[in-house]
C-alpha positions as CSV (number, residue, x, y, z in Angstrom):
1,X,-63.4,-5.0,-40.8
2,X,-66.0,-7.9,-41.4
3,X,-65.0,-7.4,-45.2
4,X,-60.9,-8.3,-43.9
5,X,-62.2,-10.8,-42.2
6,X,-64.3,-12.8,-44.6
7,X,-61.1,-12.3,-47.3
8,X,-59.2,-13.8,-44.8
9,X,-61.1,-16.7,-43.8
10,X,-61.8,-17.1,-48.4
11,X,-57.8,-16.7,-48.4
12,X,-57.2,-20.0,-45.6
13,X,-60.1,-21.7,-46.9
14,X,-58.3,-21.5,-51.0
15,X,-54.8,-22.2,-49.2
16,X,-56.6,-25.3,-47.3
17,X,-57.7,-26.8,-50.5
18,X,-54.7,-26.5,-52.3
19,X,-52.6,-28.4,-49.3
20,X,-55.2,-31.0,-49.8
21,X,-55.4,-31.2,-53.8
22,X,-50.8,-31.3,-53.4
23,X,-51.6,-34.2,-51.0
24,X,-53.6,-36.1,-52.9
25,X,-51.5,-35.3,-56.1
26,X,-48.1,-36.6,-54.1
27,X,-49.6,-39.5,-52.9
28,X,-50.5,-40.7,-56.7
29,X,-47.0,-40.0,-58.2
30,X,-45.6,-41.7,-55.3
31,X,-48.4,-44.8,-55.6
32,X,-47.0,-45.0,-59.1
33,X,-43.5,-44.6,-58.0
34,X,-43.4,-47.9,-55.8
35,X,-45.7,-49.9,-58.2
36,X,-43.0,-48.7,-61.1
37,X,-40.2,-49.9,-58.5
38,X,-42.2,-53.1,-57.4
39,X,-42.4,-54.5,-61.0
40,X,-38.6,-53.5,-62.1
41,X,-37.7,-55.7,-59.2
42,X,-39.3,-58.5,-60.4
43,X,-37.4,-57.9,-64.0
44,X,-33.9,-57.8,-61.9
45,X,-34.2,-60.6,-60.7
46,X,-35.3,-62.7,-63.4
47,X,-32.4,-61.0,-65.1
48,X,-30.1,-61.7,-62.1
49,X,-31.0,-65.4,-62.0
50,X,-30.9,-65.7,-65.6
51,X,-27.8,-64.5,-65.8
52,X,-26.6,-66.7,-62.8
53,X,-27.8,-69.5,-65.0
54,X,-26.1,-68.6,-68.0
55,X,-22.9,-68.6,-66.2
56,X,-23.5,-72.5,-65.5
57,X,-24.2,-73.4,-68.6
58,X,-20.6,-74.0,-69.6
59,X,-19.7,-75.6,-66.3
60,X,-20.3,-79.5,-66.0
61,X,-22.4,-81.5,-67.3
62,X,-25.5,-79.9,-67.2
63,X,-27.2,-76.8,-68.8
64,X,-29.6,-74.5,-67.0
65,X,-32.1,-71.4,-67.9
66,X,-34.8,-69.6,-65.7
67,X,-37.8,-68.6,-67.8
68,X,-39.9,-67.1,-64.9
69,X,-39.7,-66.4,-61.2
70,X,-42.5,-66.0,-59.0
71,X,-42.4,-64.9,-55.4
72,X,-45.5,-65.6,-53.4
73,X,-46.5,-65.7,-49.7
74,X,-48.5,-69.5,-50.5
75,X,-47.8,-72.5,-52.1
76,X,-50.4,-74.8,-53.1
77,X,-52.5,-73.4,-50.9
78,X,-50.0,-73.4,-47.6
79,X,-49.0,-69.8,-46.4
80,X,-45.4,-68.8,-46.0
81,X,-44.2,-69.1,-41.9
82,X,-44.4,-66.0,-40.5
83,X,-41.9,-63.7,-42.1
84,X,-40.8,-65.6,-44.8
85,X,-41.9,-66.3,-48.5
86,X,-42.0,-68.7,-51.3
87,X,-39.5,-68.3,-54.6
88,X,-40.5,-70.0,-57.3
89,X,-38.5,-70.8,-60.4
90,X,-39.4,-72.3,-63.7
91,X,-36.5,-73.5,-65.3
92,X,-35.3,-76.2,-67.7
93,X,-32.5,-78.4,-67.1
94,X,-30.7,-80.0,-69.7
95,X,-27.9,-82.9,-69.5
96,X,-24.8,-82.4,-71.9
97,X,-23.9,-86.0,-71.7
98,X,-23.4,-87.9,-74.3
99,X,-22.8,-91.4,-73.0
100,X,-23.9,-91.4,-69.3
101,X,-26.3,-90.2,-66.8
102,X,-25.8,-87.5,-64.7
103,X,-27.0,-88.1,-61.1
104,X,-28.6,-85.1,-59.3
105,X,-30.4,-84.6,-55.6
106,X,-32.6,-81.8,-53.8
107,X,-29.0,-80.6,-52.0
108,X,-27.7,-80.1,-55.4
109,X,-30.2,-76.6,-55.8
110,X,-29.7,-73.6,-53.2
111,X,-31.1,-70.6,-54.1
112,X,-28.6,-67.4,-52.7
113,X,-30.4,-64.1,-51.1
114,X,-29.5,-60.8,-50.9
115,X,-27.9,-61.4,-47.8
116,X,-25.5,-64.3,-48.8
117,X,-27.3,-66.8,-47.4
118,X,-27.8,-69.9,-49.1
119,X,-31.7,-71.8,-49.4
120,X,-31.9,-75.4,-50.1
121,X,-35.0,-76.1,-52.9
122,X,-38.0,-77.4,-51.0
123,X,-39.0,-81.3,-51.4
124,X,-42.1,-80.1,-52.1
125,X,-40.9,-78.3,-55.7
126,X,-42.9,-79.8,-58.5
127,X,-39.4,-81.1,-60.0
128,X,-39.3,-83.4,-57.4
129,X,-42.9,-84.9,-56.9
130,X,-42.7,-85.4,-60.3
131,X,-38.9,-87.7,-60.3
132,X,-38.0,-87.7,-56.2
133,X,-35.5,-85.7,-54.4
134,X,-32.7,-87.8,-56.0
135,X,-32.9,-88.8,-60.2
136,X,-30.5,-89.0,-63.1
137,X,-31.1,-87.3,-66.4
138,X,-30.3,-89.3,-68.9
139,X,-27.9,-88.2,-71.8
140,X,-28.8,-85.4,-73.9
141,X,-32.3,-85.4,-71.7
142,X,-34.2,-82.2,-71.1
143,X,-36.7,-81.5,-68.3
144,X,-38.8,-78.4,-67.9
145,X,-40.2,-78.2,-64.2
146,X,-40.1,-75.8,-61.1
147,X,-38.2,-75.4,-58.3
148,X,-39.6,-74.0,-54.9
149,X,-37.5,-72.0,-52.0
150,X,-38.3,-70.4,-48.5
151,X,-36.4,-67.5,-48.2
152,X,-36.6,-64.7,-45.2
153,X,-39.9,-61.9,-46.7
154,X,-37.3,-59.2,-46.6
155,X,-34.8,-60.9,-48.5
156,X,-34.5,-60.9,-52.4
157,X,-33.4,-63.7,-54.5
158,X,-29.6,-63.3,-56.0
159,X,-28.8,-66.5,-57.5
160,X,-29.0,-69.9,-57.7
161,X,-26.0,-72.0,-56.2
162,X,-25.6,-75.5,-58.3
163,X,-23.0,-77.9,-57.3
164,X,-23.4,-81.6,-57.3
């Protein structure tokens, strides 16, 4: 009986271990799992916005192209409010003017979310400290600078809406 008993107690102690060791494997794979899914959503939506910009290329008088978007909960060293975050976009803008200037204004960028709702760029975007909220590009002129959105923490960036 003591011999049953000591097999059973080796038996729930092996079975014990094992639950722990599948724990510990699961939580790994699925660690790896949302960092794989974390950094593929960062590469849709530079894709997404890219591809939002390459539709406006054709479109006016301007030319646009994202080459980086950053999401962070600071700017220059100023948290996000509460719930919400910063989008950052690097882009160059480029006027296809030939004779004269095009005019554009802070209301002239709103960034799009995931839930259709449309974010007016932030005065404080490098693009305009650099040339003000309102500035004309002169013909064939290209700028590289950054623009700088609030948008709701749960919320992903969808596209940028350009209209002057």
């Amino acid at each position: 009986m003591l011999e049953s008993q000591l097999e059973d107690r080796k038996r729930r102690r092996k079975k014990k271990t094992m639950m722990t060791v599948r724990l510990i494997v699961y939580s790994g794979a699925l660690l790896v799992l949302v960092v794989m899914l974390l950094s593929l959503r960062s590469t849709d939506l530079s894709k997404t916005l890219g591809g939002a910009f390459e539709q406006l290329r054709n479109k006016g008088q301007i030319a646009m192209s994202v080459q980086k978007l950053i999401e962070a909960r600071e700017l220059d060293g100023v948290p996000a409010e509460v719930g919400w975050k910063f989008v950052r976009l690097r882009l160059t803008i480029t006027s296809k003017e030939e004779a004269e200037e095009v005019a554009l204004s802070r209301p002239c960028f709103q960034l799009v979310d995931s839930r259709k709702t449309k974010h007016p760029a932030l005065a404080a975007s490098p693009l305009f400290k650099a040339r003000g909220t309102s500035f004309d590009l002169k013909p064939g002129e290209e700028i590289q600078s950054e623009l700088v959105f609030s948008i709701p923490l749960m919320a992903k960036a969808s596209h940028l809406h350009f209209r002057r």
